[in-house]
VEXKOL-659740 format. One record per residue (C-alpha): residue in one letter; x, y, z. Coordinates in Angstrom, 1 decimal. Each point is the difference from the previous one (the first is absolute). Layout:
<atom><drenmar>A</drenmar><X>X</X><Y>Y</Y><Z>Z</Z></atom>
...
//
This chain:
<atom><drenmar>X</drenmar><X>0.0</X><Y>0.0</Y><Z>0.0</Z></atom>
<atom><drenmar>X</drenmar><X>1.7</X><Y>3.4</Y><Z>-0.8</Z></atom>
<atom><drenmar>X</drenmar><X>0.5</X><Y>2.4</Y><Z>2.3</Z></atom>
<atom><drenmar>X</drenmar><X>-2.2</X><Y>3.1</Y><Z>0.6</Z></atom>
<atom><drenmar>X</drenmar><X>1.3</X><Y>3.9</Y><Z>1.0</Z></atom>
<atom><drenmar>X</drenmar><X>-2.5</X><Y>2.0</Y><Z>0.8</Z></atom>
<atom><drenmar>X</drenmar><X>0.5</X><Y>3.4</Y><Z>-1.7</Z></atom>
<atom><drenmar>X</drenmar><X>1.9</X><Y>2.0</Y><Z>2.2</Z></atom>
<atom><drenmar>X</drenmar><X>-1.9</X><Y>3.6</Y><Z>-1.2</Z></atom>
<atom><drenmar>X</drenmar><X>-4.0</X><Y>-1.3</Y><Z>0.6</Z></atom>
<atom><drenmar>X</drenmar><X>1.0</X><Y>-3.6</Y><Z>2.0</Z></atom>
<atom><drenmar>X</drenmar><X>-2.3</X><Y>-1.8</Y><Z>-3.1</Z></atom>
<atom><drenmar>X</drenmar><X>1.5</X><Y>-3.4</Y><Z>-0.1</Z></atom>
<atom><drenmar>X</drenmar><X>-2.1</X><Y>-0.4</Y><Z>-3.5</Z></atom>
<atom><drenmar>X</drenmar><X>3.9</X><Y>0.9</Y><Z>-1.4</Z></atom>
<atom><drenmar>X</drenmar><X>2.1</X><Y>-2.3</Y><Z>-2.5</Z></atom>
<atom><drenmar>X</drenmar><X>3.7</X><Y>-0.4</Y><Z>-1.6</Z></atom>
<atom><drenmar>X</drenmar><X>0.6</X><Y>1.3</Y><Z>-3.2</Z></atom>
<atom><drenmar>X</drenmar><X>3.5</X><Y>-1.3</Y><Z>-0.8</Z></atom>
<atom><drenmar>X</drenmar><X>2.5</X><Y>1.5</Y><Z>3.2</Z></atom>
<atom><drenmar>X</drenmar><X>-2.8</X><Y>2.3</Y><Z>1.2</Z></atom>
<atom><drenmar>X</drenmar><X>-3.4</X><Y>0.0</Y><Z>2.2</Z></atom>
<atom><drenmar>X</drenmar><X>-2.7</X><Y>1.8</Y><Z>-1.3</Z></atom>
<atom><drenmar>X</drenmar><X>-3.0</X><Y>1.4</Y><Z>1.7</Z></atom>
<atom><drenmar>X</drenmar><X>-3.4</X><Y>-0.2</Y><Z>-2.3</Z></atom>
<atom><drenmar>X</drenmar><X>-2.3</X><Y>2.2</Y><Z>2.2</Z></atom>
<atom><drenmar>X</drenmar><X>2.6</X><Y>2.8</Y><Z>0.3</Z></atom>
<atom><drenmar>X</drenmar><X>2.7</X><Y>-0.6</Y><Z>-3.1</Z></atom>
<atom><drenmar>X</drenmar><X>2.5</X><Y>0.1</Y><Z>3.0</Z></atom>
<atom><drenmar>X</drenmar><X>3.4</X><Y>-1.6</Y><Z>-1.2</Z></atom>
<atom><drenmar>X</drenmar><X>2.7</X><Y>-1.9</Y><Z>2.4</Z></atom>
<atom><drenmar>X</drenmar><X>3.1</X><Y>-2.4</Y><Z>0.6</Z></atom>
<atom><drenmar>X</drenmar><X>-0.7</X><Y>-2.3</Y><Z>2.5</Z></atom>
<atom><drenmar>X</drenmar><X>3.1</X><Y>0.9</Y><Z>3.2</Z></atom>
<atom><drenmar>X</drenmar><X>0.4</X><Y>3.5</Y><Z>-1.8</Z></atom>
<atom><drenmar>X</drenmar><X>0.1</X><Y>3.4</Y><Z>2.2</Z></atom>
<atom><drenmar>X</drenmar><X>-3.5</X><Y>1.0</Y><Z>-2.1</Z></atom>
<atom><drenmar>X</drenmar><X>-1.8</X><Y>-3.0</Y><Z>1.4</Z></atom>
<atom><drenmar>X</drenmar><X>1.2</X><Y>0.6</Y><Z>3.4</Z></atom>
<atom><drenmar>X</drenmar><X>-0.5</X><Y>3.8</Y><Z>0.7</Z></atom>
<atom><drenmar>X</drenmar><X>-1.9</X><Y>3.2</Y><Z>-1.6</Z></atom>
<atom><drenmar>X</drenmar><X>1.5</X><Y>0.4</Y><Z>-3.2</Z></atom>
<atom><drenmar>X</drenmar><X>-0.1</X><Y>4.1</Y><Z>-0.2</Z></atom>
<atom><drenmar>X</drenmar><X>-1.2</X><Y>1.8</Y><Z>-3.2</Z></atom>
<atom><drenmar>X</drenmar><X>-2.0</X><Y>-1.6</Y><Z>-2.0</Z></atom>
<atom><drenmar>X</drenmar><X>-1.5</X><Y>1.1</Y><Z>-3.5</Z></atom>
<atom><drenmar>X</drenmar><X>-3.7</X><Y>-0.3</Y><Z>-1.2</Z></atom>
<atom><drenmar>X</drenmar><X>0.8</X><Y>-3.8</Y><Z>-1.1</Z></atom>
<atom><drenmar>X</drenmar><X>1.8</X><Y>-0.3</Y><Z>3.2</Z></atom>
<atom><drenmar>X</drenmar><X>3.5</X><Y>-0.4</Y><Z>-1.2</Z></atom>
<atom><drenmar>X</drenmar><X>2.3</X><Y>1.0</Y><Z>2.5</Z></atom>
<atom><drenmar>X</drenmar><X>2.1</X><Y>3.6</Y><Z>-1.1</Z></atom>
<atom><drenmar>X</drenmar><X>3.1</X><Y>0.9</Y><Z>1.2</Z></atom>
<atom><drenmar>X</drenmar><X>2.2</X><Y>3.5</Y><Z>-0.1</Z></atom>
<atom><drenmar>X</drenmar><X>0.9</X><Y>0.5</Y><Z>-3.9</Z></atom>
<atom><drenmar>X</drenmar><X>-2.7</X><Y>-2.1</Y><Z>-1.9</Z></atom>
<atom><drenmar>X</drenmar><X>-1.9</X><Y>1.3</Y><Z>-2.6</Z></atom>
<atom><drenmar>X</drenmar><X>-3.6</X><Y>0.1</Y><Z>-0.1</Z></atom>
<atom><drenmar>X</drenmar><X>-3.1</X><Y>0.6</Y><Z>-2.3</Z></atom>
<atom><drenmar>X</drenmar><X>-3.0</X><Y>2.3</Y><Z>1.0</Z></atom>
<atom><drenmar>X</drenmar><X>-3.1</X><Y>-1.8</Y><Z>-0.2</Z></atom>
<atom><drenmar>X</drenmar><X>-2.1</X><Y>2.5</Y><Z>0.1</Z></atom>
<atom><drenmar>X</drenmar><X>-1.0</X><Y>4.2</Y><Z>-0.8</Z></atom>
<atom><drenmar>X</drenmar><X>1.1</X><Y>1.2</Y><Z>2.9</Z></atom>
<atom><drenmar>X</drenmar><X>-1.0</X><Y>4.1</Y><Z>0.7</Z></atom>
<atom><drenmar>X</drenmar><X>2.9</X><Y>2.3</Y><Z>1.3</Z></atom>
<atom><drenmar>X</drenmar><X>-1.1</X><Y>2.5</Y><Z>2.4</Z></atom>
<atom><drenmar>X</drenmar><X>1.1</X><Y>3.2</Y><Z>-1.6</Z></atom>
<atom><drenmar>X</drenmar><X>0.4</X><Y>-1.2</Y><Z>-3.5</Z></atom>
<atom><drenmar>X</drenmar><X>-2.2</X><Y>0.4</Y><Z>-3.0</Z></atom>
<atom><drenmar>X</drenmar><X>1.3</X><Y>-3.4</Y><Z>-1.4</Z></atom>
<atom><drenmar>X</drenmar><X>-0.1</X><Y>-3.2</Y><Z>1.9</Z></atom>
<atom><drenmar>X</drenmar><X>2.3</X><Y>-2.9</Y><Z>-0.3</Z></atom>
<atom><drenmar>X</drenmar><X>-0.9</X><Y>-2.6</Y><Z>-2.5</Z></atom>
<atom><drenmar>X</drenmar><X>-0.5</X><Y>-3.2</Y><Z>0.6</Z></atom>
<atom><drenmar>X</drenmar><X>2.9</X><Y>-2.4</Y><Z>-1.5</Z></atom>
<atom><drenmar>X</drenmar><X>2.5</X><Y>2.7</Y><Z>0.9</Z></atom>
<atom><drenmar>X</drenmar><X>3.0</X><Y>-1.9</Y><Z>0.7</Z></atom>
<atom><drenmar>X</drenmar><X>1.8</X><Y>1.4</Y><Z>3.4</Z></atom>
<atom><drenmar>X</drenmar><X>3.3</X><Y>-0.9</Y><Z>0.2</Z></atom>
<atom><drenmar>X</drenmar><X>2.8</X><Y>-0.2</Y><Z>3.4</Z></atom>
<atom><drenmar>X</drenmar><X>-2.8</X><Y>-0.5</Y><Z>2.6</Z></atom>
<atom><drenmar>X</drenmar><X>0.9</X><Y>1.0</Y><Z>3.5</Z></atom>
<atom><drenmar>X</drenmar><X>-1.9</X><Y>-1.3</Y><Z>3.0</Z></atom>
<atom><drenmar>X</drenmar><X>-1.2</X><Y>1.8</Y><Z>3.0</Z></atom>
<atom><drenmar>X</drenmar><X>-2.0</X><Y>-0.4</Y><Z>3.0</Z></atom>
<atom><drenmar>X</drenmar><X>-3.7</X><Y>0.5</Y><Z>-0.4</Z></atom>
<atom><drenmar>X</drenmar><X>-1.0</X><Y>3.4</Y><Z>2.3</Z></atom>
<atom><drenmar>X</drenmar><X>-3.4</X><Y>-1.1</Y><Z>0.3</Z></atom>
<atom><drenmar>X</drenmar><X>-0.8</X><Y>1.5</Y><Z>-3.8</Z></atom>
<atom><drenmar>X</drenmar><X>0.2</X><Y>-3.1</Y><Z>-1.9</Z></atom>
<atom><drenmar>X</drenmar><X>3.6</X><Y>1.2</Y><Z>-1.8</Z></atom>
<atom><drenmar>X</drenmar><X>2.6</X><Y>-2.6</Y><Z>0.3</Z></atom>
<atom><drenmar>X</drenmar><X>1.9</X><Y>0.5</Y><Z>-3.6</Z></atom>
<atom><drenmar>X</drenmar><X>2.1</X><Y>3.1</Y><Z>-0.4</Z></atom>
<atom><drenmar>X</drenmar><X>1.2</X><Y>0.7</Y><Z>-3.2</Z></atom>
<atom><drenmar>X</drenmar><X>0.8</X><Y>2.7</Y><Z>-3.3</Z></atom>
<atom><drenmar>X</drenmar><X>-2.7</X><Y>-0.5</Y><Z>-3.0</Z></atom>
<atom><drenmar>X</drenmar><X>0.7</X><Y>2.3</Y><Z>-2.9</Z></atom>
<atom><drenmar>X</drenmar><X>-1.5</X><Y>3.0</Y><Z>-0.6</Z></atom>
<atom><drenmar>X</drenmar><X>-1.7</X><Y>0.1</Y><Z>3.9</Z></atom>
<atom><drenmar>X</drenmar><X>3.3</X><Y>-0.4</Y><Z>1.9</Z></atom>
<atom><drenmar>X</drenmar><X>0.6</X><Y>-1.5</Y><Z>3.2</Z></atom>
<atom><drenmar>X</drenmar><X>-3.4</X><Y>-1.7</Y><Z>0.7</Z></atom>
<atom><drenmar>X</drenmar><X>-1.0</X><Y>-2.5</Y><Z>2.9</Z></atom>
<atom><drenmar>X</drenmar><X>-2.5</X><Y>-2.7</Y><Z>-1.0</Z></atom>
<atom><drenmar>X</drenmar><X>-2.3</X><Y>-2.7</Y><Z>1.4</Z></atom>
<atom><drenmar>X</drenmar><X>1.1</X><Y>-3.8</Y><Z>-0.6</Z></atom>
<atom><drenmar>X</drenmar><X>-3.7</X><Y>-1.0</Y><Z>-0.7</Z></atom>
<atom><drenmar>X</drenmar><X>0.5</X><Y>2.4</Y><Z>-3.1</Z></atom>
<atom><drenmar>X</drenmar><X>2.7</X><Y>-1.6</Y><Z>-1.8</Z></atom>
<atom><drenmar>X</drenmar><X>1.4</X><Y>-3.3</Y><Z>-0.7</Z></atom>
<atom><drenmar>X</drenmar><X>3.9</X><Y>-1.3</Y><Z>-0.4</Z></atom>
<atom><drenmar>X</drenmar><X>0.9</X><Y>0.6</Y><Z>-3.8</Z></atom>
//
């Protein structure tokens, strides 16, 4: 009988082994068995929840408005050199430059890794 991990994001144990990796159907969640991801809180996560670390690029998913601005950013505008931060209670954890806006912080549930 195989063995069963239960998905360490939403504890479902309805998860199955694709090849080296654990996969989670209720929540897309993605995992090594033993790795550090299974084990604690991974971080950042993007929309698909794909972990993002400090320099990744990533793809806006959606029109987002920019207070001030005329023009909002468009969604598929590729952001590249992420840096993370702390959240401050305002939902911003991604700090980064996008062109023609400038230094801009951004939501994680807004964009995915690219």
């Amino acid at each position: 009988m195989e063995e069963v991990h239960a998905c360490p994001k939403c504890q479902s144990n309805y998860t199955y082994q694709d090849g080296a990796l654990w996969v989670c159907p209720e929540c897309g969640h993605e995992w090594v068995p033993g790795s550090a991801s299974e084990n604690s809180e991974e971080g950042t996560l993007d929309v698909n929840g794909v972990p993002l670390f400090d320099g990744d690029s990533v793809i806006i998913i959606k029109d987002l408005k920019v207070k001030g601005s005329k023009k909002a950013i468009k969604q598929g505008t590729k952001v590249k050199s992420i840096r993370l931060i702390e959240d401050t209670g305002d939902g911003h954890d991604i700090d980064c430059k996008i062109d023609g806006f400038g230094a801009m912080k951004l939501k994680s549930e807004f964009v995915k890794k690219g």
